[in-house]
VOGU-3710 file (C-alpha; in Angstrom, 3 decimals, decimal comma):
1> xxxxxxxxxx> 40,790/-31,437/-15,864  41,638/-27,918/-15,292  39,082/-25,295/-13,575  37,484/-23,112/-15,782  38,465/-19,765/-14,704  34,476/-18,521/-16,005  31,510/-18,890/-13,706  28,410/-20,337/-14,370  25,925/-18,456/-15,807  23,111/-19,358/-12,671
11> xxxxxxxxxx> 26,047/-18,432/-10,355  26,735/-14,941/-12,118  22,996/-14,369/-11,946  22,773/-15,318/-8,257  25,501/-12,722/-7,719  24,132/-10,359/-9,324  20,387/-10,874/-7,328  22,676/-10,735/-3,821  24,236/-7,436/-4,462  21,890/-5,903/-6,117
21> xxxxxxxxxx> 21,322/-2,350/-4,478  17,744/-1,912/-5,710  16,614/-4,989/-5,232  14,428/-3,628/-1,613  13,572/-0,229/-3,343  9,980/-1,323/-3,994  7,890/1,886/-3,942  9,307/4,950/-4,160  9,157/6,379/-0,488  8,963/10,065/-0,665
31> xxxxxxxxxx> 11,252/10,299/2,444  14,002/9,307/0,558  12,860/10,506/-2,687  13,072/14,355/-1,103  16,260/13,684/1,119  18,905/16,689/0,426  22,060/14,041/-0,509  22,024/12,033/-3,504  24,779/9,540/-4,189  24,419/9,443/-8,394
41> xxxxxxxxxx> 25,845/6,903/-10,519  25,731/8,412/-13,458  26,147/5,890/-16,047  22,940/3,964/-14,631  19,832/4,256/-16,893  21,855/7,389/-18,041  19,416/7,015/-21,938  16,181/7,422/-19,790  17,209/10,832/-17,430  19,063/12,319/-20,479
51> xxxxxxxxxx> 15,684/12,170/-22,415  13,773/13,765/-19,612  16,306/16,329/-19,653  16,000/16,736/-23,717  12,686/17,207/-23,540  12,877/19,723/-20,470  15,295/21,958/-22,704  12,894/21,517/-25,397  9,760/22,723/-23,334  11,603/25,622/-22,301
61> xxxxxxxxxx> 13,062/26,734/-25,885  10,541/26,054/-28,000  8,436/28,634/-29,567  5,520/26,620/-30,241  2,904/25,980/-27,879  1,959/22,543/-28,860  5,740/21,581/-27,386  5,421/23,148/-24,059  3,152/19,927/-22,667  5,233/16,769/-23,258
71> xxxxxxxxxx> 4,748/13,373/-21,504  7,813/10,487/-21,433  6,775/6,721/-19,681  9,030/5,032/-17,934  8,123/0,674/-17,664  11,138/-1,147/-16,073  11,147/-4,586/-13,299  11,421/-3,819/-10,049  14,924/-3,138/-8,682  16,697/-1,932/-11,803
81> xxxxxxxxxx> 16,786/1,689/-10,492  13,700/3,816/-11,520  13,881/5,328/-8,379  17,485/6,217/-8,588  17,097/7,823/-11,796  13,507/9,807/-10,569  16,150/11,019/-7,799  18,708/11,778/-10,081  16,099/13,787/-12,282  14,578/16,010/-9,489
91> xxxxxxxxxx> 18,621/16,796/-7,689  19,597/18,244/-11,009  16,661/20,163/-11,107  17,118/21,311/-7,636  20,456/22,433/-8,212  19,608/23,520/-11,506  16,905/25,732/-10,782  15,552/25,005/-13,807  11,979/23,612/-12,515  9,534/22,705/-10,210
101> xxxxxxxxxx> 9,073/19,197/-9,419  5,972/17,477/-8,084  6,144/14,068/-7,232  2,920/11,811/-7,098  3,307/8,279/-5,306  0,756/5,732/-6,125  0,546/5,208/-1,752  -1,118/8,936/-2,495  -4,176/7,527/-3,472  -6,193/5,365/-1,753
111> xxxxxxxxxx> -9,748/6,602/-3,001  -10,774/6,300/-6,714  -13,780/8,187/-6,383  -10,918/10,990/-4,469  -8,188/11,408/-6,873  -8,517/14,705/-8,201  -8,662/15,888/-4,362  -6,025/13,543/-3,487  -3,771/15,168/-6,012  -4,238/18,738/-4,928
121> xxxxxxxxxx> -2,824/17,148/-1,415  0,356/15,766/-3,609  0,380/19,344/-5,502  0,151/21,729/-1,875  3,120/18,838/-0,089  5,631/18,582/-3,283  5,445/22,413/-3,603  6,214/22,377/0,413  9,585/20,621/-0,420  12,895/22,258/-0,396
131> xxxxxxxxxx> 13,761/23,760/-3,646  16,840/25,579/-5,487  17,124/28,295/-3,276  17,395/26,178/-0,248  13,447/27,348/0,565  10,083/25,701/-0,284  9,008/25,430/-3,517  6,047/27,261/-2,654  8,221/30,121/-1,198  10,008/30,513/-4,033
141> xxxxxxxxxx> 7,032/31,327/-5,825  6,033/33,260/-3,614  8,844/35,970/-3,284  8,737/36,181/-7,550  4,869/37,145/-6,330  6,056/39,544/-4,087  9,057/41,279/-5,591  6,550/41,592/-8,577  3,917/43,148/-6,088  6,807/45,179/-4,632
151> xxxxxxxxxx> 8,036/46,742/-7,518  4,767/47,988/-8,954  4,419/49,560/-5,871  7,736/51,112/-5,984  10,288/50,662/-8,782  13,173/51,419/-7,021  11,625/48,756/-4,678  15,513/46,087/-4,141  14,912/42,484/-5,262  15,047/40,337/-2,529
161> xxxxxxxxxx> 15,621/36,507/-1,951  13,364/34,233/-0,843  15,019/33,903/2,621  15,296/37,777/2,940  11,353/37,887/1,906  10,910/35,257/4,258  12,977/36,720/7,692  11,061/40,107/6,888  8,014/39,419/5,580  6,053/39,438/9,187
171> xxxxxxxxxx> 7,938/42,667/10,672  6,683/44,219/7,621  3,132/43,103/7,119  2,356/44,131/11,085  3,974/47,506/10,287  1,621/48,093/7,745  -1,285/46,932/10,160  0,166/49,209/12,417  -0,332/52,254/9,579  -4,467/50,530/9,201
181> xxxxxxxxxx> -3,045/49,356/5,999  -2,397/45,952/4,502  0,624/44,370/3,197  -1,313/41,152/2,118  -4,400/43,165/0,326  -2,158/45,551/-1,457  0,402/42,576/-2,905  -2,913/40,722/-3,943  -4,264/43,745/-6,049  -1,064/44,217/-7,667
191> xxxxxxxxxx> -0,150/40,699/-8,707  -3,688/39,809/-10,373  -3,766/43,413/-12,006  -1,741/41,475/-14,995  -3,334/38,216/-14,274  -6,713/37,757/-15,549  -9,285/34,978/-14,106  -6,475/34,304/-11,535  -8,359/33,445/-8,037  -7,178/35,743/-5,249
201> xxxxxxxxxx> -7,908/33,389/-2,731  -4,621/31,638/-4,355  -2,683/34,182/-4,814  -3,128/35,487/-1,195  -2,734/32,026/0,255  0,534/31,203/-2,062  1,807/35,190/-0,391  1,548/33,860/3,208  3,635/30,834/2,710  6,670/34,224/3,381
211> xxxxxxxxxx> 5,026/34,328/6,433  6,657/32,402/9,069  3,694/32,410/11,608  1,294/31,580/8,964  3,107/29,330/6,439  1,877/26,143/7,341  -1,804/27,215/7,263  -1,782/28,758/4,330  -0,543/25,325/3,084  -2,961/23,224/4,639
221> xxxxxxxxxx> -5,706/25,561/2,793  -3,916/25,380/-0,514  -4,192/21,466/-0,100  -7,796/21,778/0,181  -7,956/21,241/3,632  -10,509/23,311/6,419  -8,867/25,329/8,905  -10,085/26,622/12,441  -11,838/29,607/11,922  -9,907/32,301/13,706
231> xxxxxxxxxx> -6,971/30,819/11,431  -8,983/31,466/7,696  -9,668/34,713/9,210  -6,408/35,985/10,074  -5,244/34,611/6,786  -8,192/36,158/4,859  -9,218/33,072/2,834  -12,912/31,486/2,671  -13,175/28,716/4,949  -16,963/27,075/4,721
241> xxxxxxxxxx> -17,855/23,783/5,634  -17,868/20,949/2,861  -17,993/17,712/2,608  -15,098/15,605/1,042  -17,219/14,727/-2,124  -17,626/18,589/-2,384  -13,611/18,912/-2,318  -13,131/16,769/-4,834  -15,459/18,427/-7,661  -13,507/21,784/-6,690
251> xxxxxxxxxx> -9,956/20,409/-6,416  -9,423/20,103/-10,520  -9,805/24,153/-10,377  -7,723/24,711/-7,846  -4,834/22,518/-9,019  -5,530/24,272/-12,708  -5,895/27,541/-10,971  -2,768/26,709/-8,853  -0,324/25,327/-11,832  -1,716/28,437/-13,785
261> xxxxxxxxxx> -0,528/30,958/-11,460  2,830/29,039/-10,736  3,607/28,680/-14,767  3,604/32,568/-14,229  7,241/32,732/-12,380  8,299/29,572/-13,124  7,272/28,026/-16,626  8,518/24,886/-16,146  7,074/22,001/-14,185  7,991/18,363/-14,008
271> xxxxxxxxx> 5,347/16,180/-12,924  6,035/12,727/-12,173  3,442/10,288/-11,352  4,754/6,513/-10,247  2,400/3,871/-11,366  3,248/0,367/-10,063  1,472/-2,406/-12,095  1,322/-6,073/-11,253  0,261/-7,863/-13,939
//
């Protein structure tokens, strides 16, 4: 009897299981979810990334407003590479430039009675990640903010990067203290002059992520966090006591108020919450 030169179905599948390179994904881990290299295979789950990409072009071509919120679900097993293709979503869009990218882990939220609160945390550290121009998303915002600010004060005012915005920004705001002047009020002033109901207090905080004494703080208060008073002083932002249940029935506002002002300078936003269901 000759050996048939065609495995066994059970022993194809058992191959498969072995050396299958998503079996130990399990939850997305934002470690490696953020990490700078990305080994792509391109052809995997290529039908679900090139509709998130489809509808991406469509939310920033259409006309109509009723197409600039859109919302695609992804189900799939464990293992069979959602968070490959998540990864392979937010590196294009990295390199791209084309968006911002917040990423919400169900290990985010441990508190039902805390999620709106929890989610301005997720909001304040996705925004912290590296972006397209190799600086924080929130800094990249941030320099659009001030080059704006900038140029109202001065037309012939140079636009500058992110990084140049950033390795100046201090020398320049304690010149201006130096002149009893300052740098921070007058960029405030001038961005909300064309933004109605925007909240300063954002706007300000979102302007001293440039700073690189003052960045992280200004982060920590965008997440909805308390600081040490001689800290929310310096920075110029309201710092009173509250309780956690108190954060939470604010934090819809500020994530509203935050997206708002981001949507300004950079229209497009891809939110992606990760769900795990075991049913």
């Amino acid at each position: 009897m000759e050996n048939s030169l065609v495995s066994p179905t059970q022993a194809l599948n058992a191959a498969i299981q072995s050396q299958n390179p998503f079996i130990n994904a399990g939850i997305v881990k934002e470690p490696d979810f953020w990490r700078k290299k990305f080994t792509d295979v391109p052809t995997l789950n290529a039908h679900a990334s090139d509709a998130v990409f489809q509808a991406i072009d469509l939310v920033r071509s259409s006309q109509s407003t009723q197409d600039k919120v859109t919302s695609i679900a992804i189900t799939a097993q464990p293992g069979v590479g959602k968070t490959h293709l998540l990864s392979r979503i937010r590196h294009r869009l990295e390199r791209e430039g084309s968006a911002l990218f917040v990423y919400a882990g169900v290990n985010n939220y441990t508190d039902l009675n805390l999620v709106k609160y929890q989610f301005q945390q997720t909001l304040a550290d996705s925004l912290s990640k590296t972006g397209s121009q190799e600086v924080m998303q929130w800094q990249e915002v941030a320099a659009a903010m001030a080059n704006e600010g900038f140029k109202t004060i001065n037309s012939n005012a140079p636009t500058l990067s992110p990084q140049e915005l950033i390795d100046r920004f201090d020398k320049v705001s304690a010149s201006w203290s130096a002149k009893n002047k300052s740098l921070m009020d007058t960029l405030t002033k001038q961005v909300i002059k064309t933004k109605p109901n925007v909240d300063p207090y954002i706007v300000r905080a979102i302007l001293w992520t440039l700073s690189e004494t003052q960045a992280s703080f200004a982060i920590r208060w965008l997440s909805g966090e308390e600081l040490a008073q001689s800290h929310a002083e310096a920075l110029g932002l309201p710092n009173s006591s509250k309780t956690t249940q108190e954060r939470e029935a604010e934090a819809l506002n500020n994530v509203q108020q935050i997206l708002n002002l981001v949507s300004f300078y950079n229209p497009v936003k891809v939110v992606c919450l990760c769900l795990y269901l075991i049913l």
